[in-house]
Each structure stands twice: as C-alpha cells, then as structure tokens.
C-alpha positions as CSV (number, residue, x, y, z in Angstrom):
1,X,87.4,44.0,339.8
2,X,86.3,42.3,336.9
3,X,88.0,40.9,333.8
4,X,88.6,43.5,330.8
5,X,88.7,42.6,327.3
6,X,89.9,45.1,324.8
7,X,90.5,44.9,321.0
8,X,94.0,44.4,321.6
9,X,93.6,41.9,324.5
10,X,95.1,38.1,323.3
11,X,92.5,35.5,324.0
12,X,93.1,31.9,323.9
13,X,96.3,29.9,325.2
14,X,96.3,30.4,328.3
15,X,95.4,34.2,328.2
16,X,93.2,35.2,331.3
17,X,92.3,38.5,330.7
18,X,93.4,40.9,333.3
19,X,91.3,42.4,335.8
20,X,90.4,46.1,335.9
21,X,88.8,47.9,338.7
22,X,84.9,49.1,338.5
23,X,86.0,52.9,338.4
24,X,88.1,52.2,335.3
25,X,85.4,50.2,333.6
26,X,83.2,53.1,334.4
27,X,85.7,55.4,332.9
28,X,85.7,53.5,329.9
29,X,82.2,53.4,329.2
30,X,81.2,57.0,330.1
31,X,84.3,57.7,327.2
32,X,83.0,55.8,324.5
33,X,79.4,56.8,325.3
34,X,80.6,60.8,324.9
35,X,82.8,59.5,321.9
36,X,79.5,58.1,319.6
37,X,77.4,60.7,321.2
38,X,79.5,63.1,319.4
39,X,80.3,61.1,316.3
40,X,78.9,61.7,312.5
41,X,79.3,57.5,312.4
42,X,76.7,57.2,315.4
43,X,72.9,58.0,313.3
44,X,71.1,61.3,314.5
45,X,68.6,61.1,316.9
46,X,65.4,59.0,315.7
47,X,66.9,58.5,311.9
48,X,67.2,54.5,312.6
49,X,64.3,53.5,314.7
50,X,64.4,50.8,316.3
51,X,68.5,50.9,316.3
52,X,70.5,53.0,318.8
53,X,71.4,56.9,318.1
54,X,72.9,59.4,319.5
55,X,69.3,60.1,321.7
56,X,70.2,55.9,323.3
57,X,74.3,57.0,323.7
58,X,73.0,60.0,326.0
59,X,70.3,57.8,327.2
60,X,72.4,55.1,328.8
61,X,75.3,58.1,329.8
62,X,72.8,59.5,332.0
63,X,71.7,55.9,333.4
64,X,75.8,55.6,333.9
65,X,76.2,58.8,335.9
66,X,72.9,57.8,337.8
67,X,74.8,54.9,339.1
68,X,78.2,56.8,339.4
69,X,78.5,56.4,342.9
70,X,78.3,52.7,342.9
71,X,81.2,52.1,340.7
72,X,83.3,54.7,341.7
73,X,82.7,55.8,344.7
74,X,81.5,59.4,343.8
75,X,78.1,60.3,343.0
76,X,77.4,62.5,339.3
77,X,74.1,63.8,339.6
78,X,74.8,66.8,338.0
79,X,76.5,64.7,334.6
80,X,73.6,62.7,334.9
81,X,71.1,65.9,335.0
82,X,73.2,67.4,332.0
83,X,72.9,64.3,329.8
84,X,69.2,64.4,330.0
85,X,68.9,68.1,329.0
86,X,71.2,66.9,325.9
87,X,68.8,64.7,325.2
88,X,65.9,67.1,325.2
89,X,68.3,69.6,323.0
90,X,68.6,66.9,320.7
91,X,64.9,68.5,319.5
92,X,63.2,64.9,318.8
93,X,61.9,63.6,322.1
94,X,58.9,64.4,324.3
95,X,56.6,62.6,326.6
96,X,53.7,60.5,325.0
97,X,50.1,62.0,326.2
98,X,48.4,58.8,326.3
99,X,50.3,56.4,328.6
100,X,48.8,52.9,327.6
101,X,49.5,53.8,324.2
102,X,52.9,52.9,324.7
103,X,52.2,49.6,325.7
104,X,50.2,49.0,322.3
105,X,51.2,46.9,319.1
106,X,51.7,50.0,316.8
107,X,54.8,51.8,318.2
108,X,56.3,51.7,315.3
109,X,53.8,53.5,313.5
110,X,52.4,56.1,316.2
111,X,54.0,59.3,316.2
112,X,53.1,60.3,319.7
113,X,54.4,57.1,320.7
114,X,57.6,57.0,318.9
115,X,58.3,60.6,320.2
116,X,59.3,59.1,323.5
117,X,60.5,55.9,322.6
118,X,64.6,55.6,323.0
119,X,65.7,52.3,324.1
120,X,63.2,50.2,321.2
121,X,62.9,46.7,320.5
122,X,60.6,46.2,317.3
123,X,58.1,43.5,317.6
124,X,55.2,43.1,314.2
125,X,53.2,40.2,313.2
126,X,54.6,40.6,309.7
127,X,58.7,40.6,309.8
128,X,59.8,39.8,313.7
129,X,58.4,36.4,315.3
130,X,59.6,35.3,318.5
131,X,58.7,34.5,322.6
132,X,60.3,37.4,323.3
133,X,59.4,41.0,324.2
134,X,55.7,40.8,326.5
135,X,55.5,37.2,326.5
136,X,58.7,36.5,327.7
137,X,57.8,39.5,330.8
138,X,54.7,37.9,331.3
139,X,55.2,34.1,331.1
140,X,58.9,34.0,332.3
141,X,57.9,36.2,335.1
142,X,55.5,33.6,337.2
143,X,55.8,30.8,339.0
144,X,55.1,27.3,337.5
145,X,53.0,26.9,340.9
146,X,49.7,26.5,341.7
147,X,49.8,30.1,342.5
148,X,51.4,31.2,338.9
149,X,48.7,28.8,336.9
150,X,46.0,30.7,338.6
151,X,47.5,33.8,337.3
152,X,48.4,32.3,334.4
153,X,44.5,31.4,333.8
154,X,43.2,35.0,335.4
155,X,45.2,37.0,332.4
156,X,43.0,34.6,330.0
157,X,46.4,33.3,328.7
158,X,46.0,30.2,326.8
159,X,48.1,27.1,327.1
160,X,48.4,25.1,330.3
161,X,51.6,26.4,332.6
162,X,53.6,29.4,333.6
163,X,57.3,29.4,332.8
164,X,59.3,30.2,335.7
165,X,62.3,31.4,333.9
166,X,63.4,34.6,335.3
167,X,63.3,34.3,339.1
168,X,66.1,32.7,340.8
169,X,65.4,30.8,343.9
C-alpha cells in the first residue's frame, strides 16, 4: 500500500494521505490512461513531437498491463497485446530500418527515425543544453574506480573521472 494523493486530498496540518492498495492504484492509472487515450484534449498521434499523445497514453497502457500481474495479482497479456495493435491502428508508427540511426543527434529531423520514436526527450545544440540524456547514461552509469576511469578513458571521454551517480551500493 502506498499513499494516494488526489485533487481533492487535504495536504498540510497534519494530513497524512491515506494509503491505497497497489491494485487500486493500478485501477486508477489504467482509467486515466484509457480516459486521454480517448480524449480530443490529449494531441493526436505524432502532432506534438517531443510531447506525449495519444500513441505515449497507449504506449505506457500496454507497459501497465505488461506489469498487471505484479500489482494486482492477475496477469493482462491480452489488454496489453490490444494496446499495442491500437497503437499500430493509430496509422503513424513503424519500425526504423536503420537501427543506429536512432541513437544519432538528428531525431528530430529524420523521418524514419521519428516514425518509431514514442516516448521522446529532445536534445539539440541550439535550444536544449544540459548533462542529461546520453551523458548522464554514460557518465552516471560507471564507477568512480579505477575500473570506471579506465572506461572512462577507453570511450575517449574527455575530463578526468566517472560519476558514480546511478548505482546504489
């Protein structure tokens, strides 16, 4: 059970927010997921790239029934299996030919690329500047050991140490 905050829950003095079960929390999600997937407020499929649409809500439904069984007990292959043909019905998704290509710096721009792209998160040298997206999975991801610099230096990385930052001891 884990704590469940709703747009009507009070927060603050004192308020601990009350508990609900993992099969209602699933509930909840798979409902509002089915409720945007349907809805003319949610952007068509591929109209607001790099933004969710209704291709992301069936997306992550069909990751939810994947996982049915571990939060409510019962597995939902056949949900799952139905969300992804939704998907494909949607008419705007198909795999990219060229693998590496979506691991380049111009997914925003190629349209074999952007085909299969659902879940996005834009990256450019021009508007979004950050340590995130492939340096973070590259640099976070290794130790700060001798093992991890040696790494480090083998991927011709510049600088002088790993980061450590997503592995927990």
């Amino acid at each position: 059970d884990v704590p469940f905050l709703f747009y009507s829950t009070p927060i603050g003095g004192g308020n601990n927010p009350p508990q609900t079960s993992r099969a209602k929390i699933f509930d909840f999600c798979v409902e509002e997921l089915e409720t945007l997937s349907k809805s003319n407020d949610m952007p068509e499929a591929k109209s607001n790239y790099p933004r969710a649409d209704k291709g992301a809500c069936l997306a992550l439904l069909a990751r939810m029934y994947l996982n049915a069984e571990v939060y409510t007990g019962k597995a939902m292959w056949s949900e799952a299996k139905d969300a992804c043909a939704r998907i494909y019905e949607l008419g705007k998704y198909s795999i990219c030919p060229d693998y590496a290509a979506l691991f380049r710096g111009d997914n925003g721009e190629n349209p074999e690329v952007l085909n299969e792209m659902i879940f996005a998160a834009s990256f450019d040298n021009t508007h979004v500047h950050s340590y995130g997206g492939t340096t973070f999975m590259c640099l976070a991801s290794v130790f700060n050991t001798d093992a991890g610099q040696l790494y480090y230096k083998l991927q011709g990385l510049k600088g002088n140490s790993a980061w450590g930052g997503i592995r927990v001891p």
